[in-house]
N, C-alpha and C positions, 0 to 999 in steps of 0.2 A: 758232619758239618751242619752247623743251624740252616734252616731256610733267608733268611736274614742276609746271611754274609753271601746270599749270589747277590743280592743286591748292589751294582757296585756305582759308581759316581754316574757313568757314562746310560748303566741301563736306567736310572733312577732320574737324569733329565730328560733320557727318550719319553718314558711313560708320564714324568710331571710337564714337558715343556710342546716335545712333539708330537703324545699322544694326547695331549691335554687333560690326563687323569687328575680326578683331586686327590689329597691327601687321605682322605678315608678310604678309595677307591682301592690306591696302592697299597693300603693296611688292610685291605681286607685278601685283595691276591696270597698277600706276603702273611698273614696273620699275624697283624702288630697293629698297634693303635695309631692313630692318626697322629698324636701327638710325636709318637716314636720317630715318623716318617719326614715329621717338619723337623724334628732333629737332625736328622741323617743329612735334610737339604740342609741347614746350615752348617753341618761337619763338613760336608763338602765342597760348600762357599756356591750352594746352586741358589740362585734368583728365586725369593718367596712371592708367590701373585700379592698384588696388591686387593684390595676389599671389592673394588671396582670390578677386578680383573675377576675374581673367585664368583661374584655374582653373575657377570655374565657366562660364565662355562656352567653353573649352576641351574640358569636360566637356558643355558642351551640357544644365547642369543649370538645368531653369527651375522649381523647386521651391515652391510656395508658404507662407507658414508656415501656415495653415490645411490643408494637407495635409500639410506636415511633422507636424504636432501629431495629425493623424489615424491618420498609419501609427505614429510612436513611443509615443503616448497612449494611444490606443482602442486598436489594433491590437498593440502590444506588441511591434512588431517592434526587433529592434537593429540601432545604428549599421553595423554589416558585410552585414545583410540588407536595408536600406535605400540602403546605398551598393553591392550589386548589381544591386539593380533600376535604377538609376539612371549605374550603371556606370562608377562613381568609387571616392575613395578613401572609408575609413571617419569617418579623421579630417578629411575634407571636410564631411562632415553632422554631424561631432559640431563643428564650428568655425561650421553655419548655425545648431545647435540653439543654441547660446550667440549667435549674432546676435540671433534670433528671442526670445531670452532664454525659453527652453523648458526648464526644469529637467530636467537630466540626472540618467537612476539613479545613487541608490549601488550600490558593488558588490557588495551585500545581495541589491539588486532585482535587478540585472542577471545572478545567478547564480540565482538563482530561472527566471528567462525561460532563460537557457543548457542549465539542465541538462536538452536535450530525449535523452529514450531510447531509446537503439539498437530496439529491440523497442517492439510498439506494446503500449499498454495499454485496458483497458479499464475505464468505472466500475463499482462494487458497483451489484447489481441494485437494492435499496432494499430488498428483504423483512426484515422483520420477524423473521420466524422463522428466515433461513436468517442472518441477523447475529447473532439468539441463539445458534444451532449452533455459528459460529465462533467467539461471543464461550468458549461454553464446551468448544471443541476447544484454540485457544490456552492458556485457563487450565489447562489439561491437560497438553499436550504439540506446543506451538507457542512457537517463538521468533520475538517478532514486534521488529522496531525502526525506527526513523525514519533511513534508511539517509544519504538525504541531501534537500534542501531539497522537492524534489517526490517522492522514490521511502521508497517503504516495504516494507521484505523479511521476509518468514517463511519458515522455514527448521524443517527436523527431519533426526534422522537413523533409519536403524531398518533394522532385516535382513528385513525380513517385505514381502512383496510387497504383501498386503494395506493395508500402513500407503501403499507408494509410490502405488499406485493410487487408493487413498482424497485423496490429498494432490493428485495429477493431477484427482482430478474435483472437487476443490474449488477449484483454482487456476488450470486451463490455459486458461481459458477467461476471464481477468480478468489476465494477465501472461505473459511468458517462463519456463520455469523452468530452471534451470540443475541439475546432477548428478552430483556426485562421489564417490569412494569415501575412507571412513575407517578404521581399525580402531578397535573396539572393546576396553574394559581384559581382554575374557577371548579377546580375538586375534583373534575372529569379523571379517569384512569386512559394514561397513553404508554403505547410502547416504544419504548426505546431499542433498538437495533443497530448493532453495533458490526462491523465485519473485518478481520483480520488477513492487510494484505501486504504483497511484497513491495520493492523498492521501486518495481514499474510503473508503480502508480504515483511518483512523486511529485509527478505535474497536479495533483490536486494538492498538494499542501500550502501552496501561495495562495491568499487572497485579498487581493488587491479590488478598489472601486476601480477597474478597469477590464477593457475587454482586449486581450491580445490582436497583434495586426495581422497574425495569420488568418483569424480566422474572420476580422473585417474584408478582409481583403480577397476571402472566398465565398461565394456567394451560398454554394452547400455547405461551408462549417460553417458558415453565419447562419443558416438557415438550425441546422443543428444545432449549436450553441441556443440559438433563442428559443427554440425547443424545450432544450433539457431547462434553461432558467423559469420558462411558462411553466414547467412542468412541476419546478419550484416555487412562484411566485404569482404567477400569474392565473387568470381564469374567463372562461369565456359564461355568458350571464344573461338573462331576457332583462334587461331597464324599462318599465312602461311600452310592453309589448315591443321594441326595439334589439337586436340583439347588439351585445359589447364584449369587446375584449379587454380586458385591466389590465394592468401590472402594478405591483405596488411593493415598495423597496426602499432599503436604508442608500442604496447604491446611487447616488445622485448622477454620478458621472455614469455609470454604465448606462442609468436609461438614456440618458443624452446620446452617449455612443448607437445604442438601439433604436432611439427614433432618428438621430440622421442616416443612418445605415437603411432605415427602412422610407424615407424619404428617397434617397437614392433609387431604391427600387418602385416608385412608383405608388408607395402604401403612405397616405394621405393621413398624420396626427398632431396634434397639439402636442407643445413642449410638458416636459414632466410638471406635475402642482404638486403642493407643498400638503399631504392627505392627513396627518397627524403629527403634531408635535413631540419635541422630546416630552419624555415624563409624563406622558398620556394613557388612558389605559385602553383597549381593546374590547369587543364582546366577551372576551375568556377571562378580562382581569388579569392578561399581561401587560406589561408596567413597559414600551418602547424606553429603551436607553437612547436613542439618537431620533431625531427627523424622517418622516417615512413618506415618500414620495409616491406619485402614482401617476400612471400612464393609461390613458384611454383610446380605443379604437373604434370611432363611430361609424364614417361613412362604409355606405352599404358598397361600392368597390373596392375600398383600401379592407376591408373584411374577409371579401371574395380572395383576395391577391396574399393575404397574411396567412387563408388555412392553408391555400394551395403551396405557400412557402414552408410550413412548418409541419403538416399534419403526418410527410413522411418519416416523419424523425419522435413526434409527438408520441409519448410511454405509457402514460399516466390512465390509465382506463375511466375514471371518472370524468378527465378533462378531453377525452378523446369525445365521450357521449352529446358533452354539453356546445365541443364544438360544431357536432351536427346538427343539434339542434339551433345553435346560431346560424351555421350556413341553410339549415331552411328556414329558419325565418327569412335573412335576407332574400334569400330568394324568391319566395312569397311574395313580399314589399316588393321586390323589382316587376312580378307579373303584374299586380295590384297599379304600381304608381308607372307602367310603361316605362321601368328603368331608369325614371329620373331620379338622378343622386339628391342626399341631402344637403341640404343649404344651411342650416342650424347656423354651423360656423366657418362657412364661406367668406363673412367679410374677418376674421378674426384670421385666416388663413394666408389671405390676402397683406394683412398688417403684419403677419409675421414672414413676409418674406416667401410663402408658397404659392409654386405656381399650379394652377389648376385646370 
């Protein structure tokens, strides 16, 4: 008797149905060719797998939909990482997830999940006060944008060491940063510095001539806030043996906001002035697109009262130098003149409604 005829209907769906053999498998027990064996299943009217079904016994994929739905659902993994662990094709499990009728991303979602970052990031700490500093370094002299679905990039350019270092110790420690060189419109060579970070930081992508009321409204995130924007815009400076504070900005309404805010507190200054026109150029031979405002801090107590508000929060290592050298000037002046304030613009103070 052949080897062949033990083979009978019943043992031939055991091994093709219940032992999950494929057809070579059984042609090879039986020595007969596989073609032979898918013969014998349709003599005997037994169930051929379908292409689906053959690839995964092929693949040795015993996947459940309760686990499919855990690693795609829960886990967020995709089709290509999914079909590694399991060591098949992609569109093997993107053909179980539609069995299992498992709603497949769009490719909204799924580019969301892709776009993982060569460089690792890190989230924002949560503080309070160090997110005021950035909110109001950005309103200054930060270019912040929503680069792509998870990455969010701030970027400056600037020749001053100072600015690069300050930028490193607010960034390197929450993203990659990247570093190239530009020229400037008056020739100078600046670097550009760029940092790649996650979606924590989406609070700097608004920018508005406005100062949020959280942080009017606290006396430490206002303090910080006006910090990180000094630390942008501002400077402290010897005038004719005198020491000042500036500010100088396209932001018309923010100084407003910063000098009534610092009126409030007792720090005594004229309203913003109107410091260069649109379409004007600068010492460097850049060309202002808008109106650039500027804010001054004379007297010798409203001085005292501004470093002591902002110097805890102040970054910037060159504007940290220049501030003590303003607070000993004033102080100088105060041994010198027996602490009488100035008068300059006393009556000016007086017409605008400050009380003194």
């Amino acid at each position: 008797m052949r080897i062949i005829d033990k083979l009978s209907p019943k043992k031939l769906k055991e091994l093709y149905w219940n032992r999950k053999m494929s057809s070579p498998e059984i042609a090879g027990i039986y020595n007969r060719t596989p073609e032979y064996i898918r013969y014998l299943l349709r003599k005997y009217d037994i169930k051929i797998r379908t292409k689906l079904e053959a690839k995964r016994l092929f693949y040795n994929i015993n996947i459940s939909k309760k686990e499919l739905g855990g690693l795609y659902l829960k886990k967020k993994m995709s089709s290509p990482e999914i079909a590694r662990k399991f060591k098949c094709s992609p569109g093997l499990i993107r053909n179980r997830l539609k069995e299992y009728k498992i709603a497949i991303r769009t490719n909204k979602e799924a580019l969301l999940l892709s776009n993982n970052p060569k460089y690792p990031r890190h989230n924002f700490s949560g503080n309070i006060e160090e997110k005021a500093y950035l909110i109001g370094f950005r309103l200054g002299d930060l270019y912040a944008r929503q680069a792509r679905s998870r990455t969010i990039t701030v970027s400056m350019s600037s020749s001053k060491k100072a600015q690069h270092k300050l930028f490193k110790n607010l960034f390197l420690k929450y993203g990659h940063i990247w570093k190239g060189w530009t020229k400037a419109p008056d020739g100078t060579r600046e670097i550009t510095m760029c940092c790649y970070l996650n979606n924590t930081f989406s609070f700097l992508v608004e920018k508005k001539d406005l100062i949020k009321s959280w942080i009017l409204k606290n006396k430490k995130y206002f303090a910080a806030f006006l910090a990180g924007y000094a630390d942008a815009e501002g400077s402290f400076c010897l005038c004719k043996g005198n020491g000042v504070f500036s500010l100088r900005s396209q932001d018309k309404n923010i100084l407003h906001q910063i000098r009534a805010k610092l009126i409030r507190l007792g720090i005594l200054l004229r309203p913003a002035q109107l410091a260069r026109k649109e379409g004007t150029k600068d010492i460097k031979g850049t060309i202002s697109n808008k109106d650039i405002w500027g804010m001054w801090v004379h007297r010798k107590d409203a001085l005292l009262k501004l470093i002591e508000l902002i110097s805890p929060y102040l970054r910037h290592a060159d504007k940290e130098k220049s501030m003590k050298i303003v607070k000993n000037n004033v102080l100088k002046r105060n041994k010198m003149y027996n602490n009488q304030q100035d008068r300059k613009y006393y009556k000016l103070y007086l017409e605008e409604g400050i009380k003194i």
